[in-house]
C-alpha positions as CSV (number, residue, x, y, z in Angstrom):
1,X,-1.2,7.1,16.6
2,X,-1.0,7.9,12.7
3,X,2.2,7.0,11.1
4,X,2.9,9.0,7.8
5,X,0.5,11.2,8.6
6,X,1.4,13.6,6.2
7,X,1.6,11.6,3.4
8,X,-1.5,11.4,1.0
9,X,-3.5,8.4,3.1
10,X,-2.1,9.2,6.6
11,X,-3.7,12.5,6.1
12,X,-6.9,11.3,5.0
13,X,-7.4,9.7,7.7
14,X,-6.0,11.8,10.3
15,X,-8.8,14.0,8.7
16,X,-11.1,11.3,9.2
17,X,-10.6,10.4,12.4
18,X,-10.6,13.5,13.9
19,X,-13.5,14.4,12.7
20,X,-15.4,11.0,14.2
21,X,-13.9,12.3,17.4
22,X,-11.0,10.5,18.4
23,X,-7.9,11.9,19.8
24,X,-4.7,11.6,17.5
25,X,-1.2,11.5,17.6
26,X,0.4,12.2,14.1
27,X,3.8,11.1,13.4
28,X,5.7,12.8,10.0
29,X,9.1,13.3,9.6
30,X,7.8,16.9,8.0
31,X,4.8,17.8,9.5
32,X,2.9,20.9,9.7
33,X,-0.3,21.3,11.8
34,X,-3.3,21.9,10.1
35,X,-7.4,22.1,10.8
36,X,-7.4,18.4,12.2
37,X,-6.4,18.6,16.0
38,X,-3.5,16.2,16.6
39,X,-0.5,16.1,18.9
40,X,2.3,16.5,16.5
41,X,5.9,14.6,16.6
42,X,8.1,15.2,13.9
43,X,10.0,11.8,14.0
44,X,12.6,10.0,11.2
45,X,11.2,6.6,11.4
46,X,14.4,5.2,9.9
47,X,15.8,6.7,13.0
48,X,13.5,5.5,15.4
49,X,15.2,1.1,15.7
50,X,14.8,0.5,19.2
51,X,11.7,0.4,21.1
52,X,12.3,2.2,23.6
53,X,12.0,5.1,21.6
54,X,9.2,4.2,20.7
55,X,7.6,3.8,24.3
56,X,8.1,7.0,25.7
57,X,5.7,8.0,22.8
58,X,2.8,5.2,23.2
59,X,1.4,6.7,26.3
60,X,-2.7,6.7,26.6
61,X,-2.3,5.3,22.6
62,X,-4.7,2.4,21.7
63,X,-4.4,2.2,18.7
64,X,-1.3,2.4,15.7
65,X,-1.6,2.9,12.1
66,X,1.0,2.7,9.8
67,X,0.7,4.8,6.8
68,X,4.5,5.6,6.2
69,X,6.2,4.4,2.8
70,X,8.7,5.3,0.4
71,X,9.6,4.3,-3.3
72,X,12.8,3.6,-3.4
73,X,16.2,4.9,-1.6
74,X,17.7,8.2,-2.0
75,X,19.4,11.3,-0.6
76,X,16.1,11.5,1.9
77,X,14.6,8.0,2.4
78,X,15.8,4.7,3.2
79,X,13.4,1.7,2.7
80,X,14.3,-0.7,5.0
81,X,14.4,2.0,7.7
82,X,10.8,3.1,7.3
83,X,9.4,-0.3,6.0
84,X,11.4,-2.9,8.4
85,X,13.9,-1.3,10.9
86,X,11.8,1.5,12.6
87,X,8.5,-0.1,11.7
88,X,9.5,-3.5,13.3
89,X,10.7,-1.7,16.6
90,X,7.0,0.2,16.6
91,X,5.5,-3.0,16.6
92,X,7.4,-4.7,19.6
93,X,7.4,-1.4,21.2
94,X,2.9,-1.8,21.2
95,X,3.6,-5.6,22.2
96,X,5.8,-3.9,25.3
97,X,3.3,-1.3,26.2
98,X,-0.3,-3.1,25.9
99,X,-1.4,-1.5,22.9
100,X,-2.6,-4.4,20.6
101,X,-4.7,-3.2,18.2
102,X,-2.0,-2.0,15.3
103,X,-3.2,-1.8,11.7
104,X,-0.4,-1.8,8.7
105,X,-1.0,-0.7,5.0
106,X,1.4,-2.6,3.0
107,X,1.3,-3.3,-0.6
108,X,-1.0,-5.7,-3.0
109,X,0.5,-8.5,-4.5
110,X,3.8,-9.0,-2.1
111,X,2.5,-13.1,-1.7
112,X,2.9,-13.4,-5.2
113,X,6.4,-11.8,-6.4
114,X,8.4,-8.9,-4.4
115,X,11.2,-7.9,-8.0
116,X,12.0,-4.8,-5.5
117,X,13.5,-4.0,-2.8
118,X,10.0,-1.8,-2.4
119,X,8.3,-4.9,-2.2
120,X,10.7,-7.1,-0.1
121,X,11.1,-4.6,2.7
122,X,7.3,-4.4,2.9
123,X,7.1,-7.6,3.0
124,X,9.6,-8.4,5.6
125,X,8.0,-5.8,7.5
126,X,4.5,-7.5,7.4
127,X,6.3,-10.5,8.6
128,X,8.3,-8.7,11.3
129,X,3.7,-7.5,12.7
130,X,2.3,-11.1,12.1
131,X,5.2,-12.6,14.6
132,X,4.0,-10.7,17.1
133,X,1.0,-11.6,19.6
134,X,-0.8,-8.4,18.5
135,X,-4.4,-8.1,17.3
136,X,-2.9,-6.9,13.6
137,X,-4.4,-6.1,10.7
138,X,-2.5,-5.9,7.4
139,X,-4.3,-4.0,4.5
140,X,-2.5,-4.1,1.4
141,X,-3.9,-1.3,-1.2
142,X,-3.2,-1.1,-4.8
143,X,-2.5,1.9,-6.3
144,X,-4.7,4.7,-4.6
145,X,-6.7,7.6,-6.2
146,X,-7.9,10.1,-4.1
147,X,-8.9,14.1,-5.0
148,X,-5.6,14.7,-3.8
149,X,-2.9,13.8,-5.8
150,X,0.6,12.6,-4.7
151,X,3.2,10.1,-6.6
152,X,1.9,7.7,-9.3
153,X,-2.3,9.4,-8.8
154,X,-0.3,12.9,-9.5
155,X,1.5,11.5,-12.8
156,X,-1.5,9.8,-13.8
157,X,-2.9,13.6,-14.2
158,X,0.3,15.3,-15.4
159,X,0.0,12.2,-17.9
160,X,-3.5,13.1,-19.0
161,X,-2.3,16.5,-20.1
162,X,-0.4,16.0,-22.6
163,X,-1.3,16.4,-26.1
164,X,0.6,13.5,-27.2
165,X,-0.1,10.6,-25.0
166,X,3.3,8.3,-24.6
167,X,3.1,4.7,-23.3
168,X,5.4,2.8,-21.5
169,X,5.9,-0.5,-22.9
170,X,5.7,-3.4,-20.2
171,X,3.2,-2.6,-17.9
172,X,0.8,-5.0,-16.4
173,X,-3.0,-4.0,-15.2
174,X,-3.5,-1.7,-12.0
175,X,-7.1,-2.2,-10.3
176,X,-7.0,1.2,-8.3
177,X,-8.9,1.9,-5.1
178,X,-10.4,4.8,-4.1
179,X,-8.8,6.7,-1.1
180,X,-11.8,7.2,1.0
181,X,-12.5,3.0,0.6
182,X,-9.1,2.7,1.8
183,X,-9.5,5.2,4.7
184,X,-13.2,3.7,5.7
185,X,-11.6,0.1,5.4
186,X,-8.3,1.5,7.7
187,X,-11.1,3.1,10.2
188,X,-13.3,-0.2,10.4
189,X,-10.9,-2.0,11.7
190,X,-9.4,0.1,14.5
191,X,-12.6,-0.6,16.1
192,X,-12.0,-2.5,19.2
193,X,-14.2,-5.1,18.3
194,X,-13.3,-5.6,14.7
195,X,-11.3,-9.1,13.7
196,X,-7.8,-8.9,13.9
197,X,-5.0,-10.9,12.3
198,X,-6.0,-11.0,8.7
199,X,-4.2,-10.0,5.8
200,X,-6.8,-8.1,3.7
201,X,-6.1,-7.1,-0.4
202,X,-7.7,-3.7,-0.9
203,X,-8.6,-2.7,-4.1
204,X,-11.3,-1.7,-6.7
205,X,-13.8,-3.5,-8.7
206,X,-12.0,-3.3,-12.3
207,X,-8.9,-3.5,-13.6
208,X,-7.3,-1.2,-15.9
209,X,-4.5,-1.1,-18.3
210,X,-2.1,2.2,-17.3
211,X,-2.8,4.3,-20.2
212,X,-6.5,3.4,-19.8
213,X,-6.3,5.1,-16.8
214,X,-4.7,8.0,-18.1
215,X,-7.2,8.8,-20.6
216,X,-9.7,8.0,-18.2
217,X,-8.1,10.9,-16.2
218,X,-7.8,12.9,-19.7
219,X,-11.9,12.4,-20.4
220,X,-12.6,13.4,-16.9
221,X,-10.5,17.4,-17.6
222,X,-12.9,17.2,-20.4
223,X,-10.2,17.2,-23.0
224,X,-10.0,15.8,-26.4
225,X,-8.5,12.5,-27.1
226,X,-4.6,13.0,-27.5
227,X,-2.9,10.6,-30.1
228,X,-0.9,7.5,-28.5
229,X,2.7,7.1,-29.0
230,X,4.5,3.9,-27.1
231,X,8.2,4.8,-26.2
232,X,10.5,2.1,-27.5
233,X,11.7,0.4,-24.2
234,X,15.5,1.9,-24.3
235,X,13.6,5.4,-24.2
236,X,11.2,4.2,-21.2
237,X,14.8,2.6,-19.8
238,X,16.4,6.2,-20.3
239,X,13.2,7.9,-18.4
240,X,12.9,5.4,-15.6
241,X,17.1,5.8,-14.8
242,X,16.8,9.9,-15.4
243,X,14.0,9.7,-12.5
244,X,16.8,7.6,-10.4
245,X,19.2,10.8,-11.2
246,X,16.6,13.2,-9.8
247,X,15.8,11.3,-6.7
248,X,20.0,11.7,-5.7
249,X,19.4,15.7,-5.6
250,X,16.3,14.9,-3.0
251,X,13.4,15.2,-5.5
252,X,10.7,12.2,-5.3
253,X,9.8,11.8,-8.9
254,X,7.0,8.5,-8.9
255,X,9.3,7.7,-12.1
256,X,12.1,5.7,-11.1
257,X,13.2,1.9,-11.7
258,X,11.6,0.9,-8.3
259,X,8.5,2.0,-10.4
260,X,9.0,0.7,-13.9
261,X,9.7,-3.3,-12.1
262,X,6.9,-2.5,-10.0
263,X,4.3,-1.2,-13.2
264,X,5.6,-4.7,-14.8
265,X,4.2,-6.9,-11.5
266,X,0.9,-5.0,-12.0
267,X,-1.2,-4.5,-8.8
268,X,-4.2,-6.2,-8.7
269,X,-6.4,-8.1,-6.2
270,X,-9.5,-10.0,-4.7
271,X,-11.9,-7.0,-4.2
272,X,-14.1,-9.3,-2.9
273,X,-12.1,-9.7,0.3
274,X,-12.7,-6.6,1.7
275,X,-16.5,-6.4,1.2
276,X,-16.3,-9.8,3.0
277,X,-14.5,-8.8,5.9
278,X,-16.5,-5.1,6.4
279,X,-19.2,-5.2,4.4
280,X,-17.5,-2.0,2.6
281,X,-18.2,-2.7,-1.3
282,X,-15.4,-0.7,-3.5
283,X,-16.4,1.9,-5.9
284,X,-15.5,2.2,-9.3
285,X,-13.0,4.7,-10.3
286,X,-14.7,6.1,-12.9
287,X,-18.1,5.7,-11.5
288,X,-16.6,8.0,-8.6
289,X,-15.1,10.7,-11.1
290,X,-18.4,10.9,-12.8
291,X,-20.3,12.0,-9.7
292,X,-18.1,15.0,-9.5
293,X,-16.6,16.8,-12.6
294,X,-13.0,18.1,-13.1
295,X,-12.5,21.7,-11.7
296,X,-10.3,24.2,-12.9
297,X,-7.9,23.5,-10.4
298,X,-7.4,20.1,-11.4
299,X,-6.8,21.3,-15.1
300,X,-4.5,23.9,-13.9
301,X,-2.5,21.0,-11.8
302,X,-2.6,18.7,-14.7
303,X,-1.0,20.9,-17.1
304,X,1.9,22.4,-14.9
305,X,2.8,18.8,-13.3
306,X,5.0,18.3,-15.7
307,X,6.2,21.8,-16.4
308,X,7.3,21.9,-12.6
309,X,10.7,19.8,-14.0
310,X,11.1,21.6,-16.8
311,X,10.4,24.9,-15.2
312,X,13.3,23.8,-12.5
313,X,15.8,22.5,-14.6
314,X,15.8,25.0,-17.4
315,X,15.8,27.9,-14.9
316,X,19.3,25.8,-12.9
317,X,20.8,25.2,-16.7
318,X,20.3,29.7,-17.2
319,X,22.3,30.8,-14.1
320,X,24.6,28.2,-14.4
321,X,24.8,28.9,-18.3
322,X,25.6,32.9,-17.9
323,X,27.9,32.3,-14.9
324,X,29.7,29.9,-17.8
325,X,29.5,32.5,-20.3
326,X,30.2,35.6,-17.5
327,X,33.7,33.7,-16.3
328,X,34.4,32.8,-19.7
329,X,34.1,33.6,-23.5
330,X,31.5,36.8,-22.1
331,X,34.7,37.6,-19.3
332,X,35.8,40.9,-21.9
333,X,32.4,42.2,-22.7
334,X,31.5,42.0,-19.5
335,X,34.7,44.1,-17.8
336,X,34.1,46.6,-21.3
337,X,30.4,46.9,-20.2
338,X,31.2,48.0,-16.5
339,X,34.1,50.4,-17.8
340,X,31.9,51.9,-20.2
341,X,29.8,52.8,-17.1
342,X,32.4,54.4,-15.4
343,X,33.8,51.8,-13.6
344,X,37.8,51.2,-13.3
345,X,39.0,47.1,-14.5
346,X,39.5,46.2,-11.6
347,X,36.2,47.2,-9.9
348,X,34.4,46.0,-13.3
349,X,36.7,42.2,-12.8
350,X,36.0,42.1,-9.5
351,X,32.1,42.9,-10.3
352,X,32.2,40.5,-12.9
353,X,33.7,37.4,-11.3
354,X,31.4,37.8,-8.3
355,X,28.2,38.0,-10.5
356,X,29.2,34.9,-12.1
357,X,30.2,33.0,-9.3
358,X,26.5,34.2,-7.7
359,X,24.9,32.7,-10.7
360,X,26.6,29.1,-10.9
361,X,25.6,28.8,-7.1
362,X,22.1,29.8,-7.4
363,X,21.9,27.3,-10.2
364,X,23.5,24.5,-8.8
365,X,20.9,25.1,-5.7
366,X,18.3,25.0,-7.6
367,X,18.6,21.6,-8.8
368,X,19.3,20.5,-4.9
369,X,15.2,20.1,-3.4
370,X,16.3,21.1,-0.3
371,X,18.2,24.3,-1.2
372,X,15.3,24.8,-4.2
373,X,13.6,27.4,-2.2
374,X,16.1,29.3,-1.1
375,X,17.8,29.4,-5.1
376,X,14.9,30.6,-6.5
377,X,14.3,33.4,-3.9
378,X,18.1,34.3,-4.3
379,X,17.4,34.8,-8.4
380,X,14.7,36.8,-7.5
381,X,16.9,38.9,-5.0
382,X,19.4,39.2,-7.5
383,X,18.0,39.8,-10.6
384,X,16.4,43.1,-9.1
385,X,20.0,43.3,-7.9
386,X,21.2,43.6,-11.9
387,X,17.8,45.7,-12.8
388,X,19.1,48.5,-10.5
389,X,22.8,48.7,-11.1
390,X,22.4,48.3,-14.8
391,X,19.9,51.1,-14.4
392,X,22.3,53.3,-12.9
393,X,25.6,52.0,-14.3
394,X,24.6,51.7,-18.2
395,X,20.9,52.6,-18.4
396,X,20.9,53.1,-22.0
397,X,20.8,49.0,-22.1
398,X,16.9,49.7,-21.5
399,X,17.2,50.8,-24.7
400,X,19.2,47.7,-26.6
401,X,16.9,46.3,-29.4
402,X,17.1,42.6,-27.3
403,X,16.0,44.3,-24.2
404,X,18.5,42.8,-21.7
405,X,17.1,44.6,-18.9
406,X,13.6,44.1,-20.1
407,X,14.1,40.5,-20.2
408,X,14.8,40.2,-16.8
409,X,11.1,41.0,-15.4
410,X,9.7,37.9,-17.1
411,X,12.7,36.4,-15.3
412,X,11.7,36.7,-11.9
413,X,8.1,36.2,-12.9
414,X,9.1,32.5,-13.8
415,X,11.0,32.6,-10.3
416,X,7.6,33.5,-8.5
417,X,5.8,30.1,-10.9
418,X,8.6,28.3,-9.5
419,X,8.5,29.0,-5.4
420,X,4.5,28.7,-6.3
421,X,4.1,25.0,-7.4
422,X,7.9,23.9,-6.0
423,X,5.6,21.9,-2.7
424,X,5.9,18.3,-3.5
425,X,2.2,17.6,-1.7
């Protein structure tokens, strides 16, 4: 059983696994089947507190792995549900139904200091395993860089984009590890005869400071050096508390003051202490992003990781803008407009009020992730909507020098960008 297996690690190694042959159940509160066979539960494992909801699921499992993790708590995602509450009653739940061999990915540096309640819920829940008379392995990863990217290895490229490179002030070293060294260490140990209860730090051979990593990421597009600019720290502040905004609407932006406490403990490790207890000797990161150049696809992701925000949030501030305008200083020229099309004033108010109603709800979707989707098809559906009633109410606008039905094709093109790149992983 893989938990979080459709998070960045859990489905590397379901990929893994599967592949070496074993049979797999993947857990995921959002889960979608894909080439790696697996029985598939869709479970909330803040939900999931009592063991007994856990047993019914452990049938003919012999192993667990725990991949499941969040940031920080939002509108979604609670941390001490995932990382204590539902995690702990998994455990008892094996210790109940024979399964021993249970394997945990926590976090690097939790013996040392734990300024988050990221950190302290991991930590309590690596505590709530090692009381247990399980054979347990904890492996607690730095920050982990894989091809695919997700959270802080996803910023890290959206990061390297930018012409103008800005540091945040405060950070403390990172020594990443590679995703498949994490996955090969995860898989050694689920073999039956592999040591149990140790606590293992997994990590890679150097350490870097952050914004060596992003231009290390930056050289590896192939792109010039960008100039540095370090953000005062009541700017970084301002970024880190914006990101906290954001996650309240649903999104998971890596940026968020979990983060920025987190980036000042650093994440660093003995890389030594893996090779001892595997014989698996980390790779460097760069020595791994050597071997295999930068595609165009990377490039393309790079450059539009940060535009995804922007793309969003100036699209939500439009609709909402003309519904302001429409129900407001625009209310006149918009009744005159519909009149001068032949419409009566109270057809042409009524028209009016309920295209500017439509607009402020598609915009305030849009800045909701889970109604996202759903906005940005409705401006699609809608601004076709105004191209063919302004077409046959008042088609000479085709003909107005700023082209306010012209405009609205690049519109919905934008729309389409949007529903193309709005997948968080």
């Amino acid at each position: 059983m893989i938990l979080g297996a459709s998070g960045l690690i859990g489905s590397a190694l379901t990929a893994h696994l599967s592949q070496a042959g074993h049979s797999l159940v993947a857990v995921g509160r959002r889960l979608a089947p894909g080439l790696a066979p697996a029985r598939h539960l869709k479970l909330d494992i803040s939900r999931m507190t009592e063991p007994e909801k856990w047993r019914v699921h452990l049938a003919g499992v012999d192993a667990v792995v725990n991949c499941a993790g969040v940031l920080q708590d939002d509108a979604n995602n609670s941390t001490a549900g995932v990382h204590v509450h539902g995690i702990s009653a998994l455990f008892r739940a094996c210790e109940q139904s024979g399964v021993r061999r249970v394997v945990h990915l926590s976090a690097v540096g939790l013996d040392q200091a734990t300024p988050t309640e990221f950190s302290r819920t991991k930590l309590a829940g690596d505590r709530a395993l090692m009381a247990l008379d399980l054979d347990w392995v904890i492996l607690r990863p730095s920050v982990v860089i894989g091809r695919a990217a997700y959270g802080g290895s996803a910023l890290l490229r959206g990061l390297a984009a930018l012409p103008v490179r800005p540091v945040m002030p405060h950070t403390a070293p990172l020594q990443p590890v590679l995703l498949a060294d994490l996955v090969d260490a995860a898989t050694f140990f689920l073999q039956p005869e592999a040591p149990a209860r140790r606590i293992i730090e997994v990590v890679g051979p150097r350490q870097y400071a952050f914004d060596d990593l992003v231009g290390l990421f930056r050289r590896w597009m192939r792109w010039p050096a960008a100039r540095v600019f370090t953000l005062p720290a009541w700017m970084s502040a301002l970024v880190y508390r914006l990101g906290d905004l954001v996650a309240l609407l649903g999104w998971q932006p890596p940026i968020r003051t979990t983060a920025q406490l987190e980036m000042v403990r650093g994440a660093r490790g003995d890389a030594s202490a893996m090779t001892q207890s595997t014989g698996i000797r980390p790779r460097a990161l760069e020595d791994e992003l050597g071997g295999e150049p930068a595609s165009v696809q990377e490039r393309w992701f790079s450059r539009l990781y940060l535009l995804k925000p922007l793309i969003i949030g100036v699209s939500a501030l439009f609709w909402m803008g003309t519904a302001f305008v429409s129900l407001g200083p625009g209310w006149e020229n918009g009744i005159n407009l519909m009149i001068s099309g032949g419409a009566s004033r109270s057809l042409a108010a009524l028209a009016v009020l309920a295209g500017g109603l439509a607009d402020l709800v598609i915009g305030a979707a849009m800045l909701y992730r889970r109604t996202a989707r759903l906005a940005f098809y409705g401006a699609v559906a809608i601004s076709l909507t105004y191209a063919i009633i302004g077409s046959i109410i008042v088609p000479w606008l085709w003909a107005e020098p700023l082209g306010p039905l012209l405009k609205i094709w690049p519109l919905i093109v934008l729309n389409l960008v949007a529903l193309a790149i709005l997948e968080d992983r």
